[in-house]
C-alpha positions as CSV (number, residue, x, y, z in Angstrom):
1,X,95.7,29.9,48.3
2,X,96.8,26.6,50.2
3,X,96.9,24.8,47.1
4,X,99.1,27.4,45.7
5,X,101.2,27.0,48.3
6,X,101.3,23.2,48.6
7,X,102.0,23.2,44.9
8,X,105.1,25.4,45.2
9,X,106.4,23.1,47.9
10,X,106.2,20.3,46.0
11,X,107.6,22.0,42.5
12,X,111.0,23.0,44.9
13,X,111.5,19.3,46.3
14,X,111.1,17.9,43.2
15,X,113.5,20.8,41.7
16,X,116.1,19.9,44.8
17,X,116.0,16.2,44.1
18,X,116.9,16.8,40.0
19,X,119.4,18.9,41.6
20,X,121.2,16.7,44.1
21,X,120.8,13.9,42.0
22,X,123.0,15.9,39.2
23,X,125.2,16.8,42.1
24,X,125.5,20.5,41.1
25,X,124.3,21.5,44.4
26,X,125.1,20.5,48.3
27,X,122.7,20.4,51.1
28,X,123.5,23.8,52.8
29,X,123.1,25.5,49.7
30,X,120.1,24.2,48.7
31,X,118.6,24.8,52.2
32,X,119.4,28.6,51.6
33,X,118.0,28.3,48.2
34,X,115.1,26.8,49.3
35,X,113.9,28.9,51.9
36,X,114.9,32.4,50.1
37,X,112.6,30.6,47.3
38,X,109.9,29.7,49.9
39,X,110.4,33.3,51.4
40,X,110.2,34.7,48.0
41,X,107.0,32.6,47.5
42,X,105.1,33.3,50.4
43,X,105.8,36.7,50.3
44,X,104.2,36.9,46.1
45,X,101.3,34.4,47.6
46,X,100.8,37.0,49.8
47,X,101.1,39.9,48.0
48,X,98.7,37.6,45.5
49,X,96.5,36.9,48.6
50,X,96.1,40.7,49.5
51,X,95.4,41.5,45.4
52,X,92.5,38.9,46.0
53,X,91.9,40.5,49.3
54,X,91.4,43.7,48.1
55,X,89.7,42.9,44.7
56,X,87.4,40.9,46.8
57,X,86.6,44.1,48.9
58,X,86.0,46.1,45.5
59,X,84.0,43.3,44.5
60,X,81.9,43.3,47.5
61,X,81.7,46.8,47.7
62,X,80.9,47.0,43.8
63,X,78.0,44.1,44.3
64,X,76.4,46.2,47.1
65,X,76.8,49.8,45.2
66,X,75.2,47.8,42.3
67,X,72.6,46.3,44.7
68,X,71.8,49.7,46.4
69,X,71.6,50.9,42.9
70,X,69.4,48.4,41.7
71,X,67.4,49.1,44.9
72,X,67.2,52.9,44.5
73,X,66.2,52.6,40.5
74,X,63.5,50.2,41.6
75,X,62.1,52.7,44.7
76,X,62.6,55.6,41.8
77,X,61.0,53.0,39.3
78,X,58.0,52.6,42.2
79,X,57.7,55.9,42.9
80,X,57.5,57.0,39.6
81,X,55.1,54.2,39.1
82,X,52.9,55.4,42.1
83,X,53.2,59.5,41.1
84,X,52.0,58.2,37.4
85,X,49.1,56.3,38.9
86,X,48.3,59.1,41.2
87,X,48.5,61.6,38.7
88,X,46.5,59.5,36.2
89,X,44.2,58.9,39.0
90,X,44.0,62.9,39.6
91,X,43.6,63.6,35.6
92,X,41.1,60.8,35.6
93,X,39.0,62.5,38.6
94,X,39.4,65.5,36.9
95,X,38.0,64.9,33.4
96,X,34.8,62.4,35.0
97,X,34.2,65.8,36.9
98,X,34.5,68.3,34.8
99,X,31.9,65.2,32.1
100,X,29.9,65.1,35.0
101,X,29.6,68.5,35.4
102,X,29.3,69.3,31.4
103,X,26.5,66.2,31.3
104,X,24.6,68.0,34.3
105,X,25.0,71.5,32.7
106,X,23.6,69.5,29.3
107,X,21.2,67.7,31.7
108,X,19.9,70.5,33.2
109,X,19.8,72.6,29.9
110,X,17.6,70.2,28.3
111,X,15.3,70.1,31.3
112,X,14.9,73.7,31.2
113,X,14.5,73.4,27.4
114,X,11.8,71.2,27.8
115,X,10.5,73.1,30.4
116,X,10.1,75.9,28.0
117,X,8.5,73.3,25.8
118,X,5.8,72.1,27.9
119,X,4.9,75.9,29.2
120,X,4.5,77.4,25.8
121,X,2.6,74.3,24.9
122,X,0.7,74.7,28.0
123,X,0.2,78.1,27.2
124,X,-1.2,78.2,23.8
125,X,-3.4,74.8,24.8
126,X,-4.9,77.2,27.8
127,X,-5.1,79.8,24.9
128,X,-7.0,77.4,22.9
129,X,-9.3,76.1,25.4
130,X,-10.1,79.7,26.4
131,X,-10.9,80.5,23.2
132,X,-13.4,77.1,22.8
133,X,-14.9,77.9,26.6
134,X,-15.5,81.9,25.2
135,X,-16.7,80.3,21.9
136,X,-18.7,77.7,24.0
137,X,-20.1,80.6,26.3
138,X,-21.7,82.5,23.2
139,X,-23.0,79.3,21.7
140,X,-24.8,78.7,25.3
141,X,-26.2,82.2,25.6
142,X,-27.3,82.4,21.9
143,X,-28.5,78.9,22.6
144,X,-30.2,79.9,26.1
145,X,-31.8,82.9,24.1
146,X,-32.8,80.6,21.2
147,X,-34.5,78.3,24.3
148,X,-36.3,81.8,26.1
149,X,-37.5,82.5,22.9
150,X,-38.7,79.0,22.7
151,X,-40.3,78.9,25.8
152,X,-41.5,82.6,25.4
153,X,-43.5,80.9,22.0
154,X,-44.5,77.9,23.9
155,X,-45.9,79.6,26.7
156,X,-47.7,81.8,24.0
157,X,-49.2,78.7,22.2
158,X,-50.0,76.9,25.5
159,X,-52.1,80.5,26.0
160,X,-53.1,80.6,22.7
161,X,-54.1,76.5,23.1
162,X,-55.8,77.3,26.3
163,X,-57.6,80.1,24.8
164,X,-59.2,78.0,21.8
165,X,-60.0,75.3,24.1
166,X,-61.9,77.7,26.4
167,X,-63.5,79.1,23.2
168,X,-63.4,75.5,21.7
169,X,-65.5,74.5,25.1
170,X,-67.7,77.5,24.8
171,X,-69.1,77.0,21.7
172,X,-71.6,74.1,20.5
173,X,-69.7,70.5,19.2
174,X,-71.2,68.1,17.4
175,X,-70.4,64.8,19.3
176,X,-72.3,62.8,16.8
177,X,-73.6,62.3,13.4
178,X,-76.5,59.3,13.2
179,X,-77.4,58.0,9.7
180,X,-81.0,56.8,8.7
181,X,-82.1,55.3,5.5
182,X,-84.5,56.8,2.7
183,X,-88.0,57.7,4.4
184,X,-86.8,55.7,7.4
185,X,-86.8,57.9,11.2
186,X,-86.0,54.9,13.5
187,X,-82.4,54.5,15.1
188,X,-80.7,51.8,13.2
189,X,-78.9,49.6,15.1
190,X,-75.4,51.0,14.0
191,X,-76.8,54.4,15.2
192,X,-77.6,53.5,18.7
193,X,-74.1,52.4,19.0
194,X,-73.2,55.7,18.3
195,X,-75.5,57.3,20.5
196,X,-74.3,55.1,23.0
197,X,-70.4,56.0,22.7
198,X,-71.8,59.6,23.6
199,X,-73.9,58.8,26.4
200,X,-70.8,59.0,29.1
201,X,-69.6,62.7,27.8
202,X,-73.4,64.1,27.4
203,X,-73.4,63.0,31.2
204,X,-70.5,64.2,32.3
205,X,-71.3,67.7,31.5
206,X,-74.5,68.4,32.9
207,X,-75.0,71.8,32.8
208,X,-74.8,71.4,28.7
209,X,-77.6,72.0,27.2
210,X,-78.3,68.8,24.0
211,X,-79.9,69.6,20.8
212,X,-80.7,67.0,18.4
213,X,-81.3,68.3,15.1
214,X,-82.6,65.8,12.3
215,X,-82.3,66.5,8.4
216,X,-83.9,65.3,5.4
217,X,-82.5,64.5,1.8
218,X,-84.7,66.5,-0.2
219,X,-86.5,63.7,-2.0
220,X,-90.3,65.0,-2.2
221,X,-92.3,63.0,0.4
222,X,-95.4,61.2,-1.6
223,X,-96.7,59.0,0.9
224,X,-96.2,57.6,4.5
225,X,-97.2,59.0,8.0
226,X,-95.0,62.4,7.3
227,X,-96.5,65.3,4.8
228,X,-93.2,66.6,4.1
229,X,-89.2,66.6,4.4
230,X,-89.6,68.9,7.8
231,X,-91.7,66.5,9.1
232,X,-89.4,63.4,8.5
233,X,-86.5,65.7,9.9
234,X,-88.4,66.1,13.0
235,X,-89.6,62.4,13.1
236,X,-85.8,61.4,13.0
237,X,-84.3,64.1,15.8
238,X,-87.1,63.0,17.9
239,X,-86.1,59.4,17.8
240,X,-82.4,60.0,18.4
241,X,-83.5,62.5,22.0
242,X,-85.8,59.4,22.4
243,X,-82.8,56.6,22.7
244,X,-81.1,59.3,24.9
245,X,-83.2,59.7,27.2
246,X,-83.9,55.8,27.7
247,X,-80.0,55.9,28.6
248,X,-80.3,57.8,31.2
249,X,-80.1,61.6,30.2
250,X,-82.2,64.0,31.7
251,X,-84.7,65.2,29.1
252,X,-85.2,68.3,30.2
253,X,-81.9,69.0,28.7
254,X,-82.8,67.3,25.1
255,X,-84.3,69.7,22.6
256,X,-84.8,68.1,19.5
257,X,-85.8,70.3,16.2
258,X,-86.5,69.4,12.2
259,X,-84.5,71.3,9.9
260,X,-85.9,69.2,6.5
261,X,-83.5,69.8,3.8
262,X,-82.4,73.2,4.5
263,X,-78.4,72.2,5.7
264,X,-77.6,69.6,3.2
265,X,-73.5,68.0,3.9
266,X,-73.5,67.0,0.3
267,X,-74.8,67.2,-3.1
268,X,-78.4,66.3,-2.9
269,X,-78.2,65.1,-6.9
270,X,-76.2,61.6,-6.5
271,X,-77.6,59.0,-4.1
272,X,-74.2,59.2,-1.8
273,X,-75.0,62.7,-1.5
274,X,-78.4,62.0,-0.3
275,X,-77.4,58.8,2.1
276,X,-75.3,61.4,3.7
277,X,-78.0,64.3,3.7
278,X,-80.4,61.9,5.8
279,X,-78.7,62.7,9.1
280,X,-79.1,63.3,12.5
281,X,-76.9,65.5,14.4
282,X,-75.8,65.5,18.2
283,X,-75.2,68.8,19.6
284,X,-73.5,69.6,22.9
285,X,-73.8,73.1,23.9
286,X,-71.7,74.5,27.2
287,X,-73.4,76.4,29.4
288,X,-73.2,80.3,28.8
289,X,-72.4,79.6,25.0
290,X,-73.2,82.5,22.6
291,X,-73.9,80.9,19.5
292,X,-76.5,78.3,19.9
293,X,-77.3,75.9,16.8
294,X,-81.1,76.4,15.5
């Protein structure tokens, strides 16, 4: 505004000095001129001054309406901003409970499901073994019957066993069988071994009675010490009680008897038939048994 002014000033003086030095106008005058002009002026620079004055004010006042504006559309902005966050925040919540609720409702479905499951499997599996233990519990009773009856048949046999033993031991045994050769009535030396394999059980039982019994092979007897086949029967038992009684055997318990060729074993036509015909036999009879070998 000062420049304005200054400006002015200057534009008048240099106006007054084209003026005097044309020498249209005196001093007075241009005095009066001047400071109506300068009046003039001043008063439009400051009617200009309170235009700026003002338009300065409604620029001010525009700048801080706009700024307050801008201010209040950013707060709004903000806020806005914050209620979206919040209410994506909310709906966000919102939906992970209602998944979390739909996946335990799922969750706990399934559970139950397999609960189901596992009883009716449980169920028919008890079923099952039920069945195999019932199944299992016949098989055991037949099979305990099956093992009475066993036992039953066993115990029957071990009576039965017993039974023929007791008869077995009753009855007369022959512990031996000693063979001699043709016309011979001496114990051979493979004989006494079989009297003595016999001595130990004719001892053991001493109230048994022995009976040696000696047998021909039917061969007629033509010469020698003996007249006939009894004779040589009786020659040959006599020897055998004889060896016995040098083991050790009481003799009154020995009987000793010929039976010729009355019992032959074997066919008394071949000569095997007749090695096996010339024989003596070893008889152990119990004491108190009923049928006694003559």
């Amino acid at each position: 505004m000062t420049s304005r002014t200054a400006f002015t000033i200057i534009a008048l003086l240099g106006v007054a000095l084209i003026v005097s030095s044309c020498g249209k106008l005196d001093q007075e005058e241009f005095e009066m001129w001047k400071n109506e002009h300068v009046s003039q002026m001043n008063q439009a620079d400051a009617d200009i001054t309170n235009k700026v004055t003002m338009l300065e004010g409604k620029v001010d006042q525009h700048a801080k309406d706009a700024e307050e504006a801008i201010s209040a559309a950013k707060d709004e902005a903000i806020a806005a901003s914050q209620q979206g966050d919040a209410d994506t925040i909310s709906a966000a919540k919102q939906s992970a409970m209602e998944q979390d609720a739909q996946l335990r409702a799922d969750l706990t479905a399934a559970i139950d499901m397999q609960g189901q499951k596992a009883m009716e499997f449980a169920k028919g599996e008890d079923t099952k073994l039920q069945q195999r233990a019932d199944a299992q519990d016949k098989a055991d009773a037949s099979q305990d019957e099956a093992i009475k009856n066993l036992e039953s048949q066993v115990m029957s046999l071990k009576e039965e066993l017993a039974g023929v033993k007791t008869e077995v031991a009753a009855k007369p045994t022959i512990v031996a069988t000693v063979q001699f050769a043709s016309g011979q009535t001496s114990v051979s030396s493979k004989g006494k071994e079989m009297l003595d394999g016999i001595v130990e059980q004719l001892m053991a039982d001493s109230d048994a009675k022995i009976i040696v019994i000696g047998h021909a092979d039917g061969t007629p007897v033509l010469r020698g010490s003996y007249r006939s086949n009894w004779d040589l029967s009786q020659a040959r038992a006599n020897s055998a009680a004889k060896y016995l009684g040098s083991k050790g055997i009481d003799a009154s318990r020995i009987e000793a008897v010929g039976k010729g060729h009355s019992n032959p074993v074997a066919p008394q036509n071949t000569s095997a038939g007749r090695a096996m015909n010339r024989r003596v036999e070893v008889i152990l009879v119990p004491a108190g048994a009923e049928n006694q070998p003559m």
